[in-house]
Structures are given as C-alpha cells and as structure tokens.
DRENDO-1510 file (C-alpha; in Angstrom, 1 decimal, always signed):
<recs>
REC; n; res; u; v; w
REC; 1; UNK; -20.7; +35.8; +1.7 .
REC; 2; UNK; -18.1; +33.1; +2.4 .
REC; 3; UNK; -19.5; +30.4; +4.9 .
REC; 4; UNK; -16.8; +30.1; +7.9 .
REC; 5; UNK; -17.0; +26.6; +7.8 .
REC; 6; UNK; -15.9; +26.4; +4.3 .
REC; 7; UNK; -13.6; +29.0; +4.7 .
REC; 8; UNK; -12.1; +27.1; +7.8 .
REC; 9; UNK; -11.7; +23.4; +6.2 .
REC; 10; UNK; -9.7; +25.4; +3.2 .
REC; 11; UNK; -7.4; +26.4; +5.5 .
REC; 12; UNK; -6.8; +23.5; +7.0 .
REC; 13; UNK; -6.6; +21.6; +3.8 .
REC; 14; UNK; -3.5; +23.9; +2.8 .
REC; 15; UNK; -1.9; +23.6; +5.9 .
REC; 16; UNK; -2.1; +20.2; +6.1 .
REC; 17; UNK; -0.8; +20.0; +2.5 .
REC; 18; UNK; +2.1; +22.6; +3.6 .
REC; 19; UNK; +3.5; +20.2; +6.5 .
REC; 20; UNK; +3.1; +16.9; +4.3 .
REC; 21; UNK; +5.5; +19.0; +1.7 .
REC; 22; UNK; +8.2; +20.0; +4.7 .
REC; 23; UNK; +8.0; +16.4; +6.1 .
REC; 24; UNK; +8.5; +14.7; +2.4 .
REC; 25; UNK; +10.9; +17.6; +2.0 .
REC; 26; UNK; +12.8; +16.7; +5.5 .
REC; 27; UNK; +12.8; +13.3; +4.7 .
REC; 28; UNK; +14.7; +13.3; +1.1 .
REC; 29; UNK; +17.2; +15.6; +2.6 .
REC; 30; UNK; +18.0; +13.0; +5.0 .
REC; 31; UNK; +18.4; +10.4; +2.8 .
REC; 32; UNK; +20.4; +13.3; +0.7 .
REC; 33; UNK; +22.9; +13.6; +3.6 .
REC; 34; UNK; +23.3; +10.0; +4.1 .
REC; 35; UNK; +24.0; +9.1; +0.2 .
REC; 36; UNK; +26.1; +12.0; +0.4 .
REC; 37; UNK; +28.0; +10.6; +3.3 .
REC; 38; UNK; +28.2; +6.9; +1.8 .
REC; 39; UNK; +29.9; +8.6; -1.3 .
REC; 40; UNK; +32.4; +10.4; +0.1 .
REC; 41; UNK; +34.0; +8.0; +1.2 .
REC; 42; UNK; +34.6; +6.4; -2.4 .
REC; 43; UNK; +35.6; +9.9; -3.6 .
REC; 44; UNK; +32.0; +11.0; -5.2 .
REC; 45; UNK; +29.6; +13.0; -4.7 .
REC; 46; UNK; +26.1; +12.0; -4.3 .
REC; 47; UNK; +24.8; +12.6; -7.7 .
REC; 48; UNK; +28.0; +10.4; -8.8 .
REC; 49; UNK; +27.1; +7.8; -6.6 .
REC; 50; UNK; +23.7; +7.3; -7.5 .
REC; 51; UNK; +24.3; +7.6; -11.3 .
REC; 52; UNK; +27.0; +4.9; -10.7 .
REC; 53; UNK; +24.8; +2.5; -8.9 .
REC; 54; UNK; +21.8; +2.6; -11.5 .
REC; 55; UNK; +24.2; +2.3; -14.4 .
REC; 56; UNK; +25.9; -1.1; -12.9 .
REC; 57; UNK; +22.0; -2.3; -12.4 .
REC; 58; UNK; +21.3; -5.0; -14.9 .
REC; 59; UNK; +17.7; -3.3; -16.3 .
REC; 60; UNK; +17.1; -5.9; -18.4 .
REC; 61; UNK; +16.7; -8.6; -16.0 .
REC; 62; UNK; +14.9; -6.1; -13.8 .
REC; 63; UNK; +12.2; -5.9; -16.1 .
REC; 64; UNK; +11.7; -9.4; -16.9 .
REC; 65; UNK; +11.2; -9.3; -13.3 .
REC; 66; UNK; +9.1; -6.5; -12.6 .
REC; 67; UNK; +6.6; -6.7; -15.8 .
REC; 68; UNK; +5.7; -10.1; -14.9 .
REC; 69; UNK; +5.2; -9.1; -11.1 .
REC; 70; UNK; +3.1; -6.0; -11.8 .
REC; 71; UNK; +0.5; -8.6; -13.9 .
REC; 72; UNK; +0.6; -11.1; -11.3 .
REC; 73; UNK; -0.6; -8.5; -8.6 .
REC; 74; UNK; -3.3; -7.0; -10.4 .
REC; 75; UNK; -4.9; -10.3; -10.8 .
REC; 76; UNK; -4.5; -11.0; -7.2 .
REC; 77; UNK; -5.6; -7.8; -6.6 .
REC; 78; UNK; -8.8; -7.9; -9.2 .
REC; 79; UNK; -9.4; -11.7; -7.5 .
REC; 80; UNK; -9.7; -10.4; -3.8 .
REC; 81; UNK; -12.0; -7.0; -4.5 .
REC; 82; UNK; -14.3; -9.3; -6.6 .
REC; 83; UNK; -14.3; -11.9; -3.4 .
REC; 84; UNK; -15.2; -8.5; -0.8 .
REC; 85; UNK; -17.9; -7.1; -3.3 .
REC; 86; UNK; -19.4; -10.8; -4.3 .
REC; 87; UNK; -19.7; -11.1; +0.0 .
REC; 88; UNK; -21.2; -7.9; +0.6 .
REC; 89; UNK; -22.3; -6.0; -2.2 .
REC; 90; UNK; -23.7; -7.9; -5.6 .
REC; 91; UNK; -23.2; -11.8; -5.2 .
REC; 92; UNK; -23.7; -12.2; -8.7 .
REC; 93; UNK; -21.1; -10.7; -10.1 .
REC; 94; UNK; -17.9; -12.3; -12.0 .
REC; 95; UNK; -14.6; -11.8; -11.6 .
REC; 96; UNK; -14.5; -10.8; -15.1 .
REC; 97; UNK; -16.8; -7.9; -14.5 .
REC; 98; UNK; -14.5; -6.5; -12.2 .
REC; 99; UNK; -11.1; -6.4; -14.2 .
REC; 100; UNK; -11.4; -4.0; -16.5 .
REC; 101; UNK; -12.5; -1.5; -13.5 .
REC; 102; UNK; -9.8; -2.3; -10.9 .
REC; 103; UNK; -7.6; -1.4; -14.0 .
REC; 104; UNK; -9.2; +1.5; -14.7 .
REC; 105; UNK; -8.7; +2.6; -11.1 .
REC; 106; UNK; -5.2; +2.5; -11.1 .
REC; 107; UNK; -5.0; +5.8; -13.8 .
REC; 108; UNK; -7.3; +7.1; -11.1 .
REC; 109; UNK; -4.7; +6.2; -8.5 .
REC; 110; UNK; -2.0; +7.8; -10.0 .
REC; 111; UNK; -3.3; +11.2; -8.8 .
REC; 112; UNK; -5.2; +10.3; -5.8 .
REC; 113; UNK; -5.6; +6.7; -4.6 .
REC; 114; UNK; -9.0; +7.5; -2.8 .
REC; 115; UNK; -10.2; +8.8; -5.9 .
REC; 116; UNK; -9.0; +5.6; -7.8 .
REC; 117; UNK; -11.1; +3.3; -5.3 .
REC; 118; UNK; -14.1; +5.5; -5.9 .
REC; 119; UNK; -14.1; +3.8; -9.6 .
REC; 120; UNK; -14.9; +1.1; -8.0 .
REC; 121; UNK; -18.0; +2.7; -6.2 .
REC; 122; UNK; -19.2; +4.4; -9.2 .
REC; 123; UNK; -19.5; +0.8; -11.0 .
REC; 124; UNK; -21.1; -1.1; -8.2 .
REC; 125; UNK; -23.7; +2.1; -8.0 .
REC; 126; UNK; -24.4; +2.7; -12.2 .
REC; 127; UNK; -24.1; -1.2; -12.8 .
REC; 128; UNK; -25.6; -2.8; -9.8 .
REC; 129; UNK; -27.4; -0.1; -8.0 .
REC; 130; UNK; -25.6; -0.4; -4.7 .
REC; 131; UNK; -25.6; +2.5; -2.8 .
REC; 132; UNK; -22.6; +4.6; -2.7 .
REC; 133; UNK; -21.7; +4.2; +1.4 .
REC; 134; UNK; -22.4; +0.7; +1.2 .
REC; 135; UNK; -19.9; -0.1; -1.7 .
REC; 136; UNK; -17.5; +2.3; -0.3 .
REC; 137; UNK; -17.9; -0.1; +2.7 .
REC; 138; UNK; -16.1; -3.0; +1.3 .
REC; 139; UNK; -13.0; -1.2; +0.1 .
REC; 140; UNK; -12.5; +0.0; +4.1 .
REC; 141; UNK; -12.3; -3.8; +4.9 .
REC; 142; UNK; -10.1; -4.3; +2.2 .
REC; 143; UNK; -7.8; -1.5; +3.5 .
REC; 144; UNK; -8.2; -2.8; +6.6 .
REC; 145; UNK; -6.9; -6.2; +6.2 .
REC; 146; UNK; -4.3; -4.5; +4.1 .
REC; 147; UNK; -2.6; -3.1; +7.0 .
REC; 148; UNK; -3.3; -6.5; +9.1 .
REC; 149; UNK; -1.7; -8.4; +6.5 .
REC; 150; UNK; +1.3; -6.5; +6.5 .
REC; 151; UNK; +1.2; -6.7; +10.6 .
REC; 152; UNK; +1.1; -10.3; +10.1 .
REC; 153; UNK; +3.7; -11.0; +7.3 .
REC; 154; UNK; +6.2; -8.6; +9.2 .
REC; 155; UNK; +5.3; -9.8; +12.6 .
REC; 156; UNK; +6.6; -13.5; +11.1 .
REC; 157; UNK; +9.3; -11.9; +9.5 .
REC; 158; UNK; +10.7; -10.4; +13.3 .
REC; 159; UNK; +10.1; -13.5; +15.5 .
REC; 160; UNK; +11.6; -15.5; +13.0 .
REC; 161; UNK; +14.9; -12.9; +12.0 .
REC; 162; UNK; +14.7; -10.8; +15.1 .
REC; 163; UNK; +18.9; -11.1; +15.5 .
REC; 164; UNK; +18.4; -9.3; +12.1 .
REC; 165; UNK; +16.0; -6.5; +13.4 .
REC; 166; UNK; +18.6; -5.8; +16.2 .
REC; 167; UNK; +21.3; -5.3; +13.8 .
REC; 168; UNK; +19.5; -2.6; +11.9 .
REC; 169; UNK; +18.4; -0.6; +15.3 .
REC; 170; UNK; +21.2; +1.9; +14.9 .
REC; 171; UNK; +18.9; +4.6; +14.5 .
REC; 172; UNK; +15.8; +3.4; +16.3 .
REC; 173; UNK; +14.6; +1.2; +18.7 .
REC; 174; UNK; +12.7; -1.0; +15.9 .
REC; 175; UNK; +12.4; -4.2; +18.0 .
REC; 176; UNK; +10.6; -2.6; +20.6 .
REC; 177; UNK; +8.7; +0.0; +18.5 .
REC; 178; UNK; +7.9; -2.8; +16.6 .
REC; 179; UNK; +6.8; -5.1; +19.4 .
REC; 180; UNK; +4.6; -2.5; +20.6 .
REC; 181; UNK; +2.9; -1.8; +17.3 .
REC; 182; UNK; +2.1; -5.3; +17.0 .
REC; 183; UNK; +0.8; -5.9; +20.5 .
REC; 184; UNK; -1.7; -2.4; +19.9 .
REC; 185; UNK; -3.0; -3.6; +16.4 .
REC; 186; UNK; -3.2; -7.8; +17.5 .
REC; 187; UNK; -5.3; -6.4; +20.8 .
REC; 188; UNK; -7.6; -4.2; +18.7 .
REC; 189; UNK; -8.6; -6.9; +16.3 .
REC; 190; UNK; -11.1; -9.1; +19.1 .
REC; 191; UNK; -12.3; -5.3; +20.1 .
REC; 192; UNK; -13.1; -5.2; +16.4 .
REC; 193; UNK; -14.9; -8.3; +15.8 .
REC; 194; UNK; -16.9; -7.8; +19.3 .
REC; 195; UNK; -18.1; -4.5; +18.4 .
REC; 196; UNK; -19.3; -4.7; +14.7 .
REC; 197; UNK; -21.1; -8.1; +15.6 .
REC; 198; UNK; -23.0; -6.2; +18.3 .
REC; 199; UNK; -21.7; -8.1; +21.5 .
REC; 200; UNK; -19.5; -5.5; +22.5 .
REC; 201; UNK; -21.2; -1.8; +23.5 .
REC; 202; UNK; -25.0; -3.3; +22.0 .
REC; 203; UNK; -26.5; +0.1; +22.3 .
REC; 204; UNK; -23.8; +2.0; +20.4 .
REC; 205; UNK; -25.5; +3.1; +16.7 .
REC; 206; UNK; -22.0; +3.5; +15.5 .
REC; 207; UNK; -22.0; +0.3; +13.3 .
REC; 208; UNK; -25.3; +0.7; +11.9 .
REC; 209; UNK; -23.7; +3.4; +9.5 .
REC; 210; UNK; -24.3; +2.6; +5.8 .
REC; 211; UNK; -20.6; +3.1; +5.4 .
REC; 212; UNK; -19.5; +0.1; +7.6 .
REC; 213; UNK; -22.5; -1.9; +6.4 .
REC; 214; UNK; -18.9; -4.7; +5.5 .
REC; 215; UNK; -17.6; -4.6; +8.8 .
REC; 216; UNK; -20.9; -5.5; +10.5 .
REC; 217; UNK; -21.5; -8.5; +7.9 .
REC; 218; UNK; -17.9; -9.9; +8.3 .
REC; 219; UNK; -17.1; -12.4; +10.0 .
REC; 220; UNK; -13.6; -13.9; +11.7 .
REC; 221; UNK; -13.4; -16.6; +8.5 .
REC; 222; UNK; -14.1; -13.4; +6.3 .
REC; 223; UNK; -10.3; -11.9; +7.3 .
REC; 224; UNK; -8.7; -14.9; +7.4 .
REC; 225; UNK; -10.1; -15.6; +4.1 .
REC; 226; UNK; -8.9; -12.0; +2.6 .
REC; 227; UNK; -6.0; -12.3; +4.0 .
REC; 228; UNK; -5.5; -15.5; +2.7 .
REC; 229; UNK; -6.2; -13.9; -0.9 .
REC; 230; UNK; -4.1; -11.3; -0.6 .
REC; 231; UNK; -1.3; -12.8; +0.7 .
REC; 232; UNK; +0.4; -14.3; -2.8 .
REC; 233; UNK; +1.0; -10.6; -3.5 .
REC; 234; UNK; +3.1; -9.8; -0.2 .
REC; 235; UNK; +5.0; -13.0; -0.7 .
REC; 236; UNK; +5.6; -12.3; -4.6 .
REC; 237; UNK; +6.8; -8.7; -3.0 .
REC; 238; UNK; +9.3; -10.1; -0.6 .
REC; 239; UNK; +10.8; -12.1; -3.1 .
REC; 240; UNK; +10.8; -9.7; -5.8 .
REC; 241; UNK; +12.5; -7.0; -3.8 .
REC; 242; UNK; +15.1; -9.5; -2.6 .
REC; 243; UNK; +15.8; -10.5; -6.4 .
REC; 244; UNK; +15.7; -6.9; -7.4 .
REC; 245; UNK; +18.2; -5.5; -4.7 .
REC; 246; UNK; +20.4; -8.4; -5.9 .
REC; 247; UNK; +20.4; -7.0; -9.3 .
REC; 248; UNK; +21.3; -3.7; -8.5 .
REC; 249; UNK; +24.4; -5.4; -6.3 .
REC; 250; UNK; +22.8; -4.8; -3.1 .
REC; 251; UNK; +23.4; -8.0; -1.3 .
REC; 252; UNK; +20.1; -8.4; +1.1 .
REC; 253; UNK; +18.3; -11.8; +2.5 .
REC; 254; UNK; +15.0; -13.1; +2.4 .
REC; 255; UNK; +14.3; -12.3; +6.3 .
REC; 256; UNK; +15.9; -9.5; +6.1 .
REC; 257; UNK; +12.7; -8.6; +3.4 .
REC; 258; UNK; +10.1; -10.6; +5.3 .
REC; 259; UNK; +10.6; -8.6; +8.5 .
REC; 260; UNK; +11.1; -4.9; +6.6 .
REC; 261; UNK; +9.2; -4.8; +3.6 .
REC; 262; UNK; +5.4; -5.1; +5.4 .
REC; 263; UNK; +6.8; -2.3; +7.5 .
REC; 264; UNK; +8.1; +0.0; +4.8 .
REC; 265; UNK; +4.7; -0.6; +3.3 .
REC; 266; UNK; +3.0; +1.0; +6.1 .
REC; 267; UNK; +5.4; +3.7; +5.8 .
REC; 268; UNK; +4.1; +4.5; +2.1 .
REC; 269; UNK; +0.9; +4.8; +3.3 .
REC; 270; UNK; +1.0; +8.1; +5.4 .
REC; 271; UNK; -0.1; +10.8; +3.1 .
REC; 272; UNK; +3.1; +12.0; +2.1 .
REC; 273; UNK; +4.3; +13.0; -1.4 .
REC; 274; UNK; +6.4; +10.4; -3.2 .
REC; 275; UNK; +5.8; +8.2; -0.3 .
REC; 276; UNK; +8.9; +10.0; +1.2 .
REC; 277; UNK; +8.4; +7.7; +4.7 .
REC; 278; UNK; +8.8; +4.8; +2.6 .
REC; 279; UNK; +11.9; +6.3; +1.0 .
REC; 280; UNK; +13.6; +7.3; +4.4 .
REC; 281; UNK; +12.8; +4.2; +6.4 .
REC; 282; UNK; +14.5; +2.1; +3.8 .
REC; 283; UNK; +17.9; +4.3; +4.5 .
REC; 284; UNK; +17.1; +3.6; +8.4 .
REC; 285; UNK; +16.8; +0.0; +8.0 .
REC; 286; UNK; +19.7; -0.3; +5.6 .
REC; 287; UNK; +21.9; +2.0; +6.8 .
REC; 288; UNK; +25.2; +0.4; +4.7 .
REC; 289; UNK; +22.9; +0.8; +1.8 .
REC; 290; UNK; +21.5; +4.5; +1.8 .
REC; 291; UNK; +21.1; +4.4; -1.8 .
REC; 292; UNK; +18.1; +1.9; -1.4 .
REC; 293; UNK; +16.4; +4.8; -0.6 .
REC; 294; UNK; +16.6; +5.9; -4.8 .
REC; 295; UNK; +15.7; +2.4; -5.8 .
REC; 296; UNK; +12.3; +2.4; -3.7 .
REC; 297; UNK; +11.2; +5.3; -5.6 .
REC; 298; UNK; +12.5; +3.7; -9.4 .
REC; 299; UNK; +10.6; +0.5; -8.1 .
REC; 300; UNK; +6.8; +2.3; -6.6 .
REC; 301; UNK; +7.3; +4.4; -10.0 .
REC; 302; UNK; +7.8; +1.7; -12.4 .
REC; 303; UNK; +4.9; -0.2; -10.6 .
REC; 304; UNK; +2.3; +2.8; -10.8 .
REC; 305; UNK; +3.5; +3.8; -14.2 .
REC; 306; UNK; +2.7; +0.0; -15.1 .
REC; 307; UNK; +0.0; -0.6; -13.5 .
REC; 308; UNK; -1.4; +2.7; -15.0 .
REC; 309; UNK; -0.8; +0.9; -18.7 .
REC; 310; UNK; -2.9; -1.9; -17.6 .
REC; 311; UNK; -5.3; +0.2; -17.1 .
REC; 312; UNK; -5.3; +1.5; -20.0 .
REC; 313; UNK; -5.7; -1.6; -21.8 .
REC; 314; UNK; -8.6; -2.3; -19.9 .
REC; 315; UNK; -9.9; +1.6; -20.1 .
REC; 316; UNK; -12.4; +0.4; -23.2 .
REC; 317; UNK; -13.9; -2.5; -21.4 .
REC; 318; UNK; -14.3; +0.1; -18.6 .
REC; 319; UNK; -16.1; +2.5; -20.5 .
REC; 320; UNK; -18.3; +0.6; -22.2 .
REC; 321; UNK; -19.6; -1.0; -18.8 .
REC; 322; UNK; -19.7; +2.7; -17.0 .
REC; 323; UNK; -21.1; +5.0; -19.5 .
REC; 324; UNK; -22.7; +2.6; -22.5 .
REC; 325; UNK; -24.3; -0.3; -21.3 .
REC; 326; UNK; -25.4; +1.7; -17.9 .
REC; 327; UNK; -27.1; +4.0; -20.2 .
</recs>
C-alpha cells in the first residue's frame, strides 16, 4: 500500500522540478531574444553573434586568469569551513585535515551542492564523532554569512556607484528593489543575534534544535570574523570578472562589478538549472551587453569543472581519511 504522505511529497517534488525547468527555460529564451535583438542589428544572427564574441576572446589570458583564481578560492574557502568547524564542532582539528574533503565536496557539488556539503558532515561524524545535525549546523552559518557577505559587498558597491545602478534600471527598479532588500536583511540580523542568544522570545525551544546548535554558540565577533575570512574571495571575484569581461572586449568598471556581482550571486542561488537567474539578471543589468549572459555560464562552468579537478586531486587523501583510517 502506498503511504499518502509519500505519495504526496513525490508529487510535489516533480512539480516543483517541472516549474524550476519552465522558469530556467523562460529565462534563456529571454536572454535568446535579447542576443538576438543585439545581432540584428550588426547583420547576424544570434548563434553568429555569440560564436563571434567567444572567438575574438583572448582564452589564453583567460586562463592564466581563471586557474589561478579557482586555487585561490578553494584555499579561502578550505581556510573559513576549517575556522566554523574548529569554533563549533572539533577544536582540534587542522586546516590540513579539512582540504582534501572540501575538495572532495566539490565532485559532490557538481550534481547537488547540498549533497556536496554533506561530505563535510560525513567526515566530522566517521572522524570525529560529531553528530550529524550538529555538524550540519556549522555549514547553515556558513551559508548564512554567505548571503550577508554578498549584502554587504553589494550594499558598498550601490552607495558608493549608485549613479551607476540608476543607469542600468531600464528594466527594473533596482535602486529601490535593492534598497529594500538591504533594509529587510540589515534589520533581521539584531532579530538574529537576540533570538539564538536567548534574549529575544526566552521560552521559544526553537533554538535548542541540534541543527542550529552554531547559531546559538555564535557570537557578533563570530560573523564579523567569517565574514572577514571570506571576504578575499568576493574581492578576488570582483576583480576577476572585471578583468575577464575586458578580455572578452566587454568594457565594464570596477563599481559597476562591486555593486552587481554580489547580487547576481544571489541570483545563482535560487534552485534553478544552470543557475538561469544568474544568466538573465546579467542581461538586465547589462542591457548593451546581452551576450554577458553566455559568458556567465562559460565562467560558473569552467569554475565547477575546475574546482571538480581539485577535487580530484585531493579525492585519495579523502578516501583514505573517510573509509581507511575511520575503519
């Protein structure tokens, strides 16, 4: 007999799948119809077009650019999950321990990024014996200051080139659907800290749940701290998308990157295939340049792909500290 429940959540799950598909679906075809539109007017079509613009790209310099990049990140990357899980989880461990998993994850994260942080959990648990919930715990803080760090960076980039984010509202309101944004998620954050130290709502068990055993240890100097960590790779971003546009003869400034990329980074977080919000937004913020839109997706799959090969590299080391020595 089929259990309704079951038989309910696998429906869901399909639809949910079926309108992520139409959406990433919708949203190349609009950036279809504006390439198109941008090459008609030089006499091509679209596939023309884009063939014509990776072909004048300089590749080689792109590389030299990217390679190092992709290396620099995952160190970052490695330095600030080894910081969250010395804090909360196992303050014993070495930042050597941790870099041949957070490599492994990112073969993991090629099909399913949650799955790829799980590797992470399945170490801390067979290694160090921390309970599943509670390790999972420190990767929500490290999401969440993720998406704070990107409020922050791109909140900078906006007071400081806001002329710039009122040139590219042809299609949307961005400054104040960007104001707003910012004003919601800076208000939240003192709601945050109140709560999960237990001055705010005392009686609520909420925040004695195993999985947000991180949030109730952090403390203010905590995020600044992460953030802190973090924030070489968002800088290193800015700078290597500006670079990279350049070599693909897309003329674009530093602010312009500083006030767009945290946000088109947000973007590629909603659970859509080929991050296909990412890919549309930067078409809405550079309207002159739909074609960005194509280079996006060379750029997120060149840094997967990459990352994926570090991984590999590290995969043995993995391995050996998962399945061998836990044994």
């Amino acid at each position: 007999m089929v259990d309704p429940k079951e038989s309910s959540s696998r429906i869901m799950s399909i639809l949910f799948r079926a309108v992520t598909w139409v959406l990433a679906f919708g949203c190349f075809y609009l950036v279809y119809e504006r390439i198109e539109a941008v090459a008609a007017l030089d006499g091509l079509t679209a596939l023309q077009y884009l063939v014509k613009f990776f072909t004048d790209a300089n590749w080689t310099l792109w590389l030299a650019l990217m390679i190092p990049y992709s290396v620099f990140f995952f160190l970052v990357d490695s330095h600030v999950t080894w910081r969250v899980i010395k804090w909360y989880n196992v303050s014993t461990i070495r930042f050597v321990n941790v870099l041949p998993i957070r490599a492994s994850a990112y073969i993991l994260s090629l099909v399913n990024e949650q799955v790829g942080k799980g590797a992470m959990t399945l170490y801390l648990l067979k290694r160090h014996k921390v309970p599943g919930w509670k390790a999972l715990s420190s990767m929500i803080i490290i999401a969440l200051v993720e998406v704070y760090q990107l409020l922050l960076f791109s909140f900078v980039g906006v007071v400081v080139y806001f002329d710039l984010v009122v040139e590219a509202s042809t299609t949307l309101p961005l400054p104040q659907i960007l104001l707003t944004v910012y004003a919601i998620a800076f208000a939240y954050f003192p709601l945050h800290l109140l709560y999960f130290n237990g001055t705010l709502l005392p009686g609520s068990s909420l925040r004695d749940k195993p999985i947000l055993h991180a949030l109730r240890q952090a403390r203010f100097v905590d995020y600044v701290l992460i953030v802190l960590f973090k924030a070489p790779n968002m800088i290193g971003a800015v700078i290597v998308y500006t670079l990279a546009l350049e070599l693909f003869s897309v003329e674009v400034s530093f602010g312009q990157m500083l006030a767009f990329l945290p946000v088109i980074f947000l973007a590629a977080a909603l659970p859509l295939p080929f991050h296909a919000g990412a890919l549309l937004l930067w078409t809405v913020l550079f309207p002159e340049f739909p074609e960005v839109g194509a280079f996006s997706l060379v750029m997120h799959t060149f840094f997967v792909l990459f990352n994926a090969v570090i991984g590999m590299i590290f995969l043995p080391k993995a391995n050996k500290e998962l399945f061998i020595e836990s044994s």
